[in-house]
NURO-854506 format. One line per 2 residues: number of its first residue (from 1); their letters; for each residue x, y, z of N, C-alpha, C, O. Coordinates in pm, whole numbers, plus 32768, in hexadecimal, padded with zeros to 4 digits. Atoms other than C-alpha are relative to their C-alpha. Layout:
NUM) A) X/Y/Z/X/Y/Z/X/Y/Z/X/Y/Z ~ ... $
END
This chain:
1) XX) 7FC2/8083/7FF4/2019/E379/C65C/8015/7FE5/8093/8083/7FE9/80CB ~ 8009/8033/7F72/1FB6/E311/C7B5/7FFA/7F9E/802F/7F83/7F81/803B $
3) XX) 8014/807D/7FD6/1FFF/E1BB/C848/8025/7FF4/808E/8057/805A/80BD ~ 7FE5/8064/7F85/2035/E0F2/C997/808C/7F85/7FC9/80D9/7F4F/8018 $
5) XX) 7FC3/807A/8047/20FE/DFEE/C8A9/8089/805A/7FA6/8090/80D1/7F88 ~ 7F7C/7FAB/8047/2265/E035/C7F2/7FC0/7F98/7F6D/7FFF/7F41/7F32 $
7) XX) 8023/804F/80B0/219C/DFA0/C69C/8044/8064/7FC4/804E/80D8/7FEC ~ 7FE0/7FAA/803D/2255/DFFF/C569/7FA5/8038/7FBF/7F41/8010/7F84 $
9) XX) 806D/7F8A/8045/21DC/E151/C501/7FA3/7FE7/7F6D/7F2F/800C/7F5D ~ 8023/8013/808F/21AE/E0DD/C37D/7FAA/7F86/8016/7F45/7F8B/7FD0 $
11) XX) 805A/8067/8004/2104/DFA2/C3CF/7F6A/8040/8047/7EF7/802E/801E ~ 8093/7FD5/7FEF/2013/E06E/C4B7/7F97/805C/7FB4/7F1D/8062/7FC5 $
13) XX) 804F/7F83/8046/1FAC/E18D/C3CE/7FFB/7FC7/7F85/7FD1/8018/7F33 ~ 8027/805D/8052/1FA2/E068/C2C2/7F2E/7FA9/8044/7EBB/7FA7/8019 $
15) XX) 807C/804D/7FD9/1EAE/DF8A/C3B5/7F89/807F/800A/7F1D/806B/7FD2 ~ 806D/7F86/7FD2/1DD9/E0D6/C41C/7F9E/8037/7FB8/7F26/803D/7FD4 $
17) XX) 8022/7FF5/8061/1DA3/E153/C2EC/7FAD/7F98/7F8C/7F5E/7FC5/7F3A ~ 8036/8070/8046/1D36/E004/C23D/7F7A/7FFF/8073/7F06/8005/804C $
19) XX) 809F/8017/7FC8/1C2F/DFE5/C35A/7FC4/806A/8005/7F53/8051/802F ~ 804F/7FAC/8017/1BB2/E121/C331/7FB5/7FF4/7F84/7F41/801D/7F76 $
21) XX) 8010/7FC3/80A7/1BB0/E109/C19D/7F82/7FA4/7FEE/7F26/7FBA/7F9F ~ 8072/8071/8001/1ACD/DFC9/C1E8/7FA4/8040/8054/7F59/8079/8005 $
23) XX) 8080/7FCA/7FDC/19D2/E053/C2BE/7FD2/808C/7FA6/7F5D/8099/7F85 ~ 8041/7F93/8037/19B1/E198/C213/800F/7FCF/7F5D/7FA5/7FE2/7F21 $
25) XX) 8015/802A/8080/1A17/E102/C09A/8048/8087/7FBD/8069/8080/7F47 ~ 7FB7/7F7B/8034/1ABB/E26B/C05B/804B/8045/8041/8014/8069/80A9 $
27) XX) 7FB9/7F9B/7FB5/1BD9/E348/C0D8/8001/806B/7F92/8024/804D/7F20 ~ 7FE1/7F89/804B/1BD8/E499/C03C/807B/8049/8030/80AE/80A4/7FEF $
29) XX) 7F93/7FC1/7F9C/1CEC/E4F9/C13F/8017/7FBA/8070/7FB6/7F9A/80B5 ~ 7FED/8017/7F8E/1D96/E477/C248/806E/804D/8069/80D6/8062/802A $
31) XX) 7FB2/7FC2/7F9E/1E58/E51E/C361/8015/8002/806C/7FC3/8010/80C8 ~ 7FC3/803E/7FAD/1F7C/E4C9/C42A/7FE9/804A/8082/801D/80B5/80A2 $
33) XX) 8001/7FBC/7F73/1F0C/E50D/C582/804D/8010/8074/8096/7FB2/8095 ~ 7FA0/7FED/7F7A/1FB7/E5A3/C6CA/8087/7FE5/7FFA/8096/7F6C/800C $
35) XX) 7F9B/800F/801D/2115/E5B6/C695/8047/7FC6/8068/80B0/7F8E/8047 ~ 7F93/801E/7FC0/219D/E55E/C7E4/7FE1/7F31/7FEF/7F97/7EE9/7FAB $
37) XX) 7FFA/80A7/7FDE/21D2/E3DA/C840/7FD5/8001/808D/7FF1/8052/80E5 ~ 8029/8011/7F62/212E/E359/C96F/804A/7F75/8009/8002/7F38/8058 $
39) XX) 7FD1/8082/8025/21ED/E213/C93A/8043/8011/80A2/801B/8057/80FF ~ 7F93/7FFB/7F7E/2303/E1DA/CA56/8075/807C/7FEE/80A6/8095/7F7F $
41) XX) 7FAA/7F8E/8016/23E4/E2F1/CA72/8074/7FE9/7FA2/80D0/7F99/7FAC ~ 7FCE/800A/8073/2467/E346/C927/808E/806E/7FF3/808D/8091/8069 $
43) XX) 7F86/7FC4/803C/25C8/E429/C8B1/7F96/8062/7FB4/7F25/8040/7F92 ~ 804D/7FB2/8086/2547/E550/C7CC/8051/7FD1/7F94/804C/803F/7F5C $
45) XX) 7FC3/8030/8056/2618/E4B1/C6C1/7F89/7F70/7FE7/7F4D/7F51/7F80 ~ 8093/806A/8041/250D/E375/C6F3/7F96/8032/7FEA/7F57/7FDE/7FAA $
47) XX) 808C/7FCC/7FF5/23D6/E43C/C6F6/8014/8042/7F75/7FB7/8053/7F26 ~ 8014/7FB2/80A3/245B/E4F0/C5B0/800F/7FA5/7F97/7FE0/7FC2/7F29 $
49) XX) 7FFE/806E/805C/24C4/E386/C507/7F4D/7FCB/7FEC/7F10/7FB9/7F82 ~ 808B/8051/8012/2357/E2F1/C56A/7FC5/8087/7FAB/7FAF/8067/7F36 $
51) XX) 804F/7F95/8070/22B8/E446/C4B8/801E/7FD8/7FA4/7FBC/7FA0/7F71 ~ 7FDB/8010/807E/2374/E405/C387/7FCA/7FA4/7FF1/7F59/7FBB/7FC4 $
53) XX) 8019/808C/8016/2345/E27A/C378/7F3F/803C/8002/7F12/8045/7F90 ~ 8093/7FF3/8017/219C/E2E2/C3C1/7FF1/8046/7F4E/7FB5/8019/7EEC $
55) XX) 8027/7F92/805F/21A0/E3EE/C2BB/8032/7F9B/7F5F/7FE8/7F7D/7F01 ~ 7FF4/8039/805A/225A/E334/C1D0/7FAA/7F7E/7FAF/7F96/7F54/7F3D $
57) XX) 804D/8098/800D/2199/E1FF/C1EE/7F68/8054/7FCC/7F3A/8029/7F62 ~ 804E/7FB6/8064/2072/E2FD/C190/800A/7FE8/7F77/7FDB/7F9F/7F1F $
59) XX) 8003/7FEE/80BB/20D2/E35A/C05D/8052/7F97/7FB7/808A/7FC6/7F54 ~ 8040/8055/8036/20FA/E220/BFF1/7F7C/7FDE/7FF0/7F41/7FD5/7F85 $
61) XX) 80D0/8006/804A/1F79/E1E7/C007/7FD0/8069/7F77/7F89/805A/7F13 ~ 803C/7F7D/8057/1F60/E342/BF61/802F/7FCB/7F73/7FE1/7FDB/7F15 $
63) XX) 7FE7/8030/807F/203B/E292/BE39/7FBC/7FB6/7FD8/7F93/7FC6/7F65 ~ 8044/8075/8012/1F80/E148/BE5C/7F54/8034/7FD3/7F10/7FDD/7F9B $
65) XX) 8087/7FCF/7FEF/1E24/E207/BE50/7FD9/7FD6/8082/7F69/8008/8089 ~ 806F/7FE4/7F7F/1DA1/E1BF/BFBF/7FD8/806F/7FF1/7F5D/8077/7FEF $
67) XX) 801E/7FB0/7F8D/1DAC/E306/C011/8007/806E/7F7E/8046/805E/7F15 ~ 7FE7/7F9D/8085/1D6C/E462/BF38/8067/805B/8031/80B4/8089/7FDC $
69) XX) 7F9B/7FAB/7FE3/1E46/E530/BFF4/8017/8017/80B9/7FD3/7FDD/810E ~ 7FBB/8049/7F70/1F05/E554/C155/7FD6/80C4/803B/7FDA/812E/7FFD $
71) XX) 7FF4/7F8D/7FA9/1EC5/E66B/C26D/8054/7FE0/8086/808B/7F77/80A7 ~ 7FA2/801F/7F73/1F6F/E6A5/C3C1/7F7A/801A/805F/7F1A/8055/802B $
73) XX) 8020/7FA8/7F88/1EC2/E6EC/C521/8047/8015/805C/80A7/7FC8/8064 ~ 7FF5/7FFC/7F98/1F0A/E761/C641/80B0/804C/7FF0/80F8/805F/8052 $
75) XX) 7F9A/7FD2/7FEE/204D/E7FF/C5A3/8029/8076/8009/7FE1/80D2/7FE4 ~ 7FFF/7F61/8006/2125/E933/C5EF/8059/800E/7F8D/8063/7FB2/7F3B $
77) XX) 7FA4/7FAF/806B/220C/E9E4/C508/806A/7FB2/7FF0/808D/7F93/7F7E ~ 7F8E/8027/8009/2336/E93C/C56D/8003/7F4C/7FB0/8052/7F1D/7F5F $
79) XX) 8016/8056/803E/22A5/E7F1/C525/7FAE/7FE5/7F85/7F9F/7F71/7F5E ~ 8051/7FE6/8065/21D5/E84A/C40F/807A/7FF3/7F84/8086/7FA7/7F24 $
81) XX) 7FA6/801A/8070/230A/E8AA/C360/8055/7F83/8007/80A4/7F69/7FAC ~ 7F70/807C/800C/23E2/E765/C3C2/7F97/7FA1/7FB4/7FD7/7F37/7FAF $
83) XX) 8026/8072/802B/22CB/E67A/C308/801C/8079/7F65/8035/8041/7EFA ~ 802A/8006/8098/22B6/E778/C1D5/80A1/7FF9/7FB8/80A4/7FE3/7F3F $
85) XX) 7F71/800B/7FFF/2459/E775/C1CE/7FF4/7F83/7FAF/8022/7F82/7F3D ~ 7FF2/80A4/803C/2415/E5D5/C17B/7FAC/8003/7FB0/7FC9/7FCB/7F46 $
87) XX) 8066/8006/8071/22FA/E5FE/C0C2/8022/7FE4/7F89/808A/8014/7F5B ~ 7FFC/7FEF/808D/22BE/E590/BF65/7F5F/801A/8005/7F2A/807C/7FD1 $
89) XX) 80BB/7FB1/7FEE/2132/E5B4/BFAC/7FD4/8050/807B/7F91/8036/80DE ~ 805E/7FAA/7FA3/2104/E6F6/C046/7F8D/8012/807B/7F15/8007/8065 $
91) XX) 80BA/7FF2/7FB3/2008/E731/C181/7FBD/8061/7FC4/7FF8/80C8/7FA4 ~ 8062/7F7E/8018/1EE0/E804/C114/7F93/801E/805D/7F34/806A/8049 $
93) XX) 801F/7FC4/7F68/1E6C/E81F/C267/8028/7FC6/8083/8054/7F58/80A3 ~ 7FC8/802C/7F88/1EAE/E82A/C3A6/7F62/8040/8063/7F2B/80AE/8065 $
95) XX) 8067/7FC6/7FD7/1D89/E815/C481/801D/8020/80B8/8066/7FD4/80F7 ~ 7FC9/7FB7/7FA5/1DAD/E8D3/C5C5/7FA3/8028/8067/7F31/802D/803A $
97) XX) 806D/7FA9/7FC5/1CEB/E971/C6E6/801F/80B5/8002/8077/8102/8026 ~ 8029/7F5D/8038/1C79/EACD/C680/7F5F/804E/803A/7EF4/805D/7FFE $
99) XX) 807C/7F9D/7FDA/1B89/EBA4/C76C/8023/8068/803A/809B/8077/804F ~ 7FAE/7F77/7FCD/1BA3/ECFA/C803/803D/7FD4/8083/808F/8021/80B5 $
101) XX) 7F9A/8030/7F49/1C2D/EC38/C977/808D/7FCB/7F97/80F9/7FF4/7FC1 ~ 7F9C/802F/802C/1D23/EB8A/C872/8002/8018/7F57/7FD7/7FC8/7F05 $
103) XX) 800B/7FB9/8086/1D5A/EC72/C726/80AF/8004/7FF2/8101/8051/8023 ~ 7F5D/7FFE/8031/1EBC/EC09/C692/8022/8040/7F95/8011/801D/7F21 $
105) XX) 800D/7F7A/8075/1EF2/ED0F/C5CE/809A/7FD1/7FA7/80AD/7FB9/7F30 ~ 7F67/8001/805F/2085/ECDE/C58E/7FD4/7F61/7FC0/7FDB/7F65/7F45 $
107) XX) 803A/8080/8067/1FFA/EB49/C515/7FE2/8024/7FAD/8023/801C/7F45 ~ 8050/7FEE/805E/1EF9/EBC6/C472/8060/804B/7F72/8065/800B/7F0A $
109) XX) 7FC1/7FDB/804A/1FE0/ECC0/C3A4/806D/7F93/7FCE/8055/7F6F/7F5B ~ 7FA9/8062/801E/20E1/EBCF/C373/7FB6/7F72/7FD3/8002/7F11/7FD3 $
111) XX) 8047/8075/8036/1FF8/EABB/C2F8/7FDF/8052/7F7F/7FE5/8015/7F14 ~ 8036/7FBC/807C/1F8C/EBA0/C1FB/808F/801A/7FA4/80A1/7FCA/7F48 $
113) XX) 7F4D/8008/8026/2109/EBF0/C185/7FFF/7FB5/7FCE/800E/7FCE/7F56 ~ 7FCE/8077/803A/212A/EA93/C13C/7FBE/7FB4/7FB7/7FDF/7F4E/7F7B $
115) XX) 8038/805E/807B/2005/EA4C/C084/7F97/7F8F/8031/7F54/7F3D/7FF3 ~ 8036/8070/7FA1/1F76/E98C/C1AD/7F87/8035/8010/7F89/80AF/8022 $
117) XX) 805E/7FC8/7FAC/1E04/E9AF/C20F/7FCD/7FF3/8065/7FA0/7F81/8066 ~ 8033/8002/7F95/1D86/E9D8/C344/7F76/7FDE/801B/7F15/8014/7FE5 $
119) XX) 8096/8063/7FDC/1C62/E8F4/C3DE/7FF5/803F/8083/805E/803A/80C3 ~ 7FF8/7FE8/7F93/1BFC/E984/C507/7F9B/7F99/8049/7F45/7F61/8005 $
121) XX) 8026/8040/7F9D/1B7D/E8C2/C644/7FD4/8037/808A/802D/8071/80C9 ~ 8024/7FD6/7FA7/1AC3/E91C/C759/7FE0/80B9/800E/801D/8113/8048 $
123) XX) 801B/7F59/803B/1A2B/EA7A/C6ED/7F9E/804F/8081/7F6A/80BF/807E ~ 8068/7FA3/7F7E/1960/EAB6/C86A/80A0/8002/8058/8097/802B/80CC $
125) XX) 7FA9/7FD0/7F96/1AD8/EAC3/C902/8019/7FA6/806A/8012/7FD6/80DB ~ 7FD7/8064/7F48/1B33/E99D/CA1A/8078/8022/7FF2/80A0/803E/8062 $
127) XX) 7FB5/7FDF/7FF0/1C73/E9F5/C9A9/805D/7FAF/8055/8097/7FEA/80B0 ~ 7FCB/804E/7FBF/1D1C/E8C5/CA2B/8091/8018/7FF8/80D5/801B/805F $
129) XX) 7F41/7FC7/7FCA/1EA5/E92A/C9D9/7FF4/8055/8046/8064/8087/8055 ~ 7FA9/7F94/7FB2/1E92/EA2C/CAB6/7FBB/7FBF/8089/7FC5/8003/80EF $
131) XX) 802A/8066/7F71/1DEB/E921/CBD3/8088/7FE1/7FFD/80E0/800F/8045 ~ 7F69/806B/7FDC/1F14/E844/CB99/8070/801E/7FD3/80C9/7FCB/7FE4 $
133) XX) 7F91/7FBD/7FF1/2013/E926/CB35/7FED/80A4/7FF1/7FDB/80F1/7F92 ~ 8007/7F62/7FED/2006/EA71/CBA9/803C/804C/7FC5/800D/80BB/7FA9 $
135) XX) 7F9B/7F4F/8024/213C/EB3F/CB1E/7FB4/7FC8/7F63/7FEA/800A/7F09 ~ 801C/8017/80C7/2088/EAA9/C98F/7FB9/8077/7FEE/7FD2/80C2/7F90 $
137) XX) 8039/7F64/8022/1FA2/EBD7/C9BB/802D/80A6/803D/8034/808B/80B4 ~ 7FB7/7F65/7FD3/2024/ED51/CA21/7F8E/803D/8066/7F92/80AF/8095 $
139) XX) 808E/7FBE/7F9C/1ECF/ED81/CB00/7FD0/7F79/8043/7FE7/7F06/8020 ~ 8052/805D/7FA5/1E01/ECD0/CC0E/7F8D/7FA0/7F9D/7F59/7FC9/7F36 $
141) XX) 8068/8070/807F/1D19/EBAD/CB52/7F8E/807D/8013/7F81/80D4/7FBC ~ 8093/7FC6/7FE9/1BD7/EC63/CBD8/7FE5/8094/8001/7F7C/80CF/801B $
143) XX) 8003/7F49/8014/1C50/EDEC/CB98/7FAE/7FEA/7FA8/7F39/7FEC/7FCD ~ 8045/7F8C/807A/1BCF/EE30/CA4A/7F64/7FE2/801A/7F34/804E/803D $
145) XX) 807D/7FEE/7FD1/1A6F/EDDE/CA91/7FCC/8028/808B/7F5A/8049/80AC ~ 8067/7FCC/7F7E/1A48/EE2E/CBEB/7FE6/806D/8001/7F8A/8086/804F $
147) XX) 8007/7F6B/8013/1A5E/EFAA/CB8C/7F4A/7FF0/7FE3/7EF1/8023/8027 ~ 8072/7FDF/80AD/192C/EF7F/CA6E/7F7C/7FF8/8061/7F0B/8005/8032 $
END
């Protein structure tokens, strides 16, 4: 849920979703992307209301039929569990980057725990959280392969 604009969350993941459902004619899944807000500098109390209001506004489609079922990306543990806390329609994935430069092992276990599956992204390694936030990984981006 990435904007430039303070649109409300439920109207955008309403409009988004409808223009997707029309060009493609099918959602088998959709999933709420990037958890932070790029909006204007937000409170973590707003950034956790706009999650809810997105997510919720989901699963309405999921009731309505748009949509067959709801995933997350880009989430960690902490926020993984604050959407399944509100939940009445479960995520059943959370899609993620997963290569040996960026192998989230405690995610990965903890997605599995909950029932969640894991989509992985970027399987040759750019390993961009640990470009743009360094302490997210416990090693240098470019260790584990520069050994091999």
């Amino acid at each position: 849920l990435c904007t430039r604009s303070r649109e409300d969350p439920r109207r955008r993941m309403r409009r988004q979703v409808t223009e997707s459902k029309r060009k493609l004619g099918r959602l088998d899944a959709v999933a709420l992307h990037w958890p932070l807000l790029l909006d204007a500098p937000a409170s973590e109390d707003d950034a956790r209301s706009v999650r809810a209001d997105a997510w919720r506004e989901l699963e309405a489609m999921v009731d309505e039929g748009l949509v067959g079922c709801l995933g997350l990306s880009n989430f960690d543990v902490e926020l993984m569990d604050e959407i399944i806390a509100l939940a009445r329609h479960r995520p059943v994935l959370n899609e993620v980057e997963v290569s040996p430069r960026c192998y989230q092992e405690e995610l990965m276990a903890a997605c599995e725990a909950r029932g969640v599956r894991v989509v992985g992204y970027s399987p040759y390694g750019t390993c961009w959280l640990a470009k743009y936030f360094p302490s997210f990984v416990p090693w240098p981006a470019a260790s584990v392969l520069d050994d091999a």
